[in-house]
N, C-alpha and C positions, 0 to 999 in steps of 0.2 A: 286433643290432649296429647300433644308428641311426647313433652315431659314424660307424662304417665306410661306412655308405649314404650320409651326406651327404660324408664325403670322396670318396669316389667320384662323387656326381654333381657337387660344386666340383671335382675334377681334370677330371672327363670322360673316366676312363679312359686320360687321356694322347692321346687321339683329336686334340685339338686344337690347336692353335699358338696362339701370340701373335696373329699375323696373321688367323687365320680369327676368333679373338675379340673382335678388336679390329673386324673386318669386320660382327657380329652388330651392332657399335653401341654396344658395351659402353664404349669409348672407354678411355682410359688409365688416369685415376683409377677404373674402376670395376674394370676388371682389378685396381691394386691392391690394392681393397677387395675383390676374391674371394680372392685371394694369401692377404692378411690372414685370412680366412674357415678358408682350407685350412689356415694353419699353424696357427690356433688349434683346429682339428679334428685336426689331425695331433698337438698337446700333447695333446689328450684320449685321444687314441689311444696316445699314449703310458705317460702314464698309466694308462689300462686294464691297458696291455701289461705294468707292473709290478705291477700288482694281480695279474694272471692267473699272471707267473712265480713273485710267492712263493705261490702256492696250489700252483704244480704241485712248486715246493719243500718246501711243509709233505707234499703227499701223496707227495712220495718221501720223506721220514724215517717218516711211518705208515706206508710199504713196509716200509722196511727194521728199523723196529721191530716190525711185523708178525712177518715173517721171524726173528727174531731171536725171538721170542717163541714161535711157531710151533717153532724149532728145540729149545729150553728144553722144551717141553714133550713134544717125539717125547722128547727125554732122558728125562724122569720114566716118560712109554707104557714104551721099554726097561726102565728101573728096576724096573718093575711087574711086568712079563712076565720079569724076570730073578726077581724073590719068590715070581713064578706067583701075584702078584694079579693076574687076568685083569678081576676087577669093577671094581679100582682102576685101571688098564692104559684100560678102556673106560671110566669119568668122563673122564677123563684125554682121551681118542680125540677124547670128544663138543667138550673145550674146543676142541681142534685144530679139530675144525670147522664152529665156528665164527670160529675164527681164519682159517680159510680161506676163509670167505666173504668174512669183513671184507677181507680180501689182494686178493681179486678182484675186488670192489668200490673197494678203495683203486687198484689199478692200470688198470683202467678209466677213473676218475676221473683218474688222471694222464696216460694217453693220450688223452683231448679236452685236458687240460689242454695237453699238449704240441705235438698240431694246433694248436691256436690259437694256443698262442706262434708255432707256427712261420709263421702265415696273419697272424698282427700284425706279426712283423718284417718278411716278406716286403713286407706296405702300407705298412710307416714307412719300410724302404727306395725301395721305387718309388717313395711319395711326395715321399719328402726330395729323391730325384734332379729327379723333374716338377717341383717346387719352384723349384729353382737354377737348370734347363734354362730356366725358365719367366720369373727374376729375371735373368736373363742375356739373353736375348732381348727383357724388357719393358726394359732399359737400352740396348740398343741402338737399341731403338725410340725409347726418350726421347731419347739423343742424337740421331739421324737427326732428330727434330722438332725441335729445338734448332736445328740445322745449317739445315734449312730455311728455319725461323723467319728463326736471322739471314743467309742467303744472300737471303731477301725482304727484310729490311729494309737490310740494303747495295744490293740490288740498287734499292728506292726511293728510298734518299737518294741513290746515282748518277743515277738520275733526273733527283733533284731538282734535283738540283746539277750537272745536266747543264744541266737548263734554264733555271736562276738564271745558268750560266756563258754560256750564248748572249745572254740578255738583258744583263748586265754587255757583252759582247762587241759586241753592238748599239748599248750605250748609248755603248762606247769609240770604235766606228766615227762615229754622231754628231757627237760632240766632234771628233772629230781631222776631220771635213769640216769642222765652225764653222769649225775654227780654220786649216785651210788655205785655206777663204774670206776670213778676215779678213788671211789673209797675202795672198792674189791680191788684194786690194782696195789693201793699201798700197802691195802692189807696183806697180798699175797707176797709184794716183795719184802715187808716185813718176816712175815713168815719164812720165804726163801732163805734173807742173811742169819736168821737164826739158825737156819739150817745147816747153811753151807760158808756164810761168813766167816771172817779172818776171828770172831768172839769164838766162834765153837770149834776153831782151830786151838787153839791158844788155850780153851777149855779141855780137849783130849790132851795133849802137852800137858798140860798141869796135871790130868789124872795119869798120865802113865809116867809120874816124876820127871820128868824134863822141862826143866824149865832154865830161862837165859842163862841165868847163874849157871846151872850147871853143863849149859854148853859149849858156857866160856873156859870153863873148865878144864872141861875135857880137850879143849883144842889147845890150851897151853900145854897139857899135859904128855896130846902128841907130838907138841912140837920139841919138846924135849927129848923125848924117847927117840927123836928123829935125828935130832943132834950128837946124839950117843953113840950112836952107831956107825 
């Protein structure tokens, strides 16, 4: 039964998990390609298993046609023994047994026949469960590497974009000092021409009574006084 030895060493007996397989190194895709291995071991197995049932079917109709045959002919034995042909009674006896051997040899043969159905179901069943157990556990595992996967890659682009948003944040700070410097600079030279500009010239002038008028004034007035003399 090679079928059966290599499904048995791709299960592993069931010995092992997802996790301890994957632990060997075997990695994901190759678990699946042993999966793949076992179910197509497991078809083989399958098929054997219906090979093996119609043989233990065909050797139960040679039973019961045996038996049936066997039975027919104890009839003709009586028939004979009832004429008190004892010679015909014993031709008769001899066929029976060798119909009895054939019987016992036929039911024999259907008793391994029917161990081994009963040792093939038992493997397709175990199997088929280790299978599922095995395609249930290697999805979970895919998803968990999924989840991973993108919890790493969110967790980079926050990162990233952690870091792009201080630099942006650095470059705003920048800007907004330029530009409250250029306001403190208007602001001061503001301040300065109110101080010292040509208005607050023109201002003290106006407060100590001088203003243009009168120092057009005065200038005609010394040009007169100039003239006189």
């Amino acid at each position: 039964m090679n079928v059966l030895k290599r499904i048995i060493d791709a299960v592993r007996g069931g010995a092992l998990g997802i996790a301890e397989l994957i632990s060997e190194g075997n990695g994901i895709e190759a678990l699946e390609h042993q999966l793949l291995e076992v179910q197509d071991n497991l078809n083989l197995v399958k098929h054997e298993l219906t090979e093996v049932m119609a043989k233990q079917m065909h050797a139960s109709r040679e039973i019961a046609s045996l038996k049936i045959a066997i039975s027919e002919k104890e009839q003709e034995v009586g028939a004979a023994l009832d004429r008190n042909d004892e010679a015909q009674a014993l031709v008769i006896a001899e066929t029976i047994s060798v119909l009895d051997k054939e019987l016992e040899s036929e039911q024999q043969v259907h008793t391994i026949f029917l161990g081994h159905v009963s040792r093939l179901r038992a493997m397709v069943s175990k199997t088929e469960r280790q299978i599922k157990d095995y395609q249930r556990q290697l999805h979970m595992v895919k998803t968990t590497e999924s989840l991973q996967k993108a919890s790493t890659a969110i967790a980079e682009n926050y990162t990233a974009s952690k870091g792009k948003m201080h630099s942006a944040r650095d470059s705003l700070d920048i800007i907004q000092q330029r530009q409250q410097r250029a306001l403190d600079l208007l602001e001061a030279e503001e301040e300065l021409e109110a101080q010292t500009g040509h208005k607050t010239l023109d201002e003290r002038l106006e407060n100590a009574g001088i203003t243009e008028a009168t120092m057009s004034a005065n200038a005609v007035l010394d040009r007169i006084k100039s003239s006189r003399s």
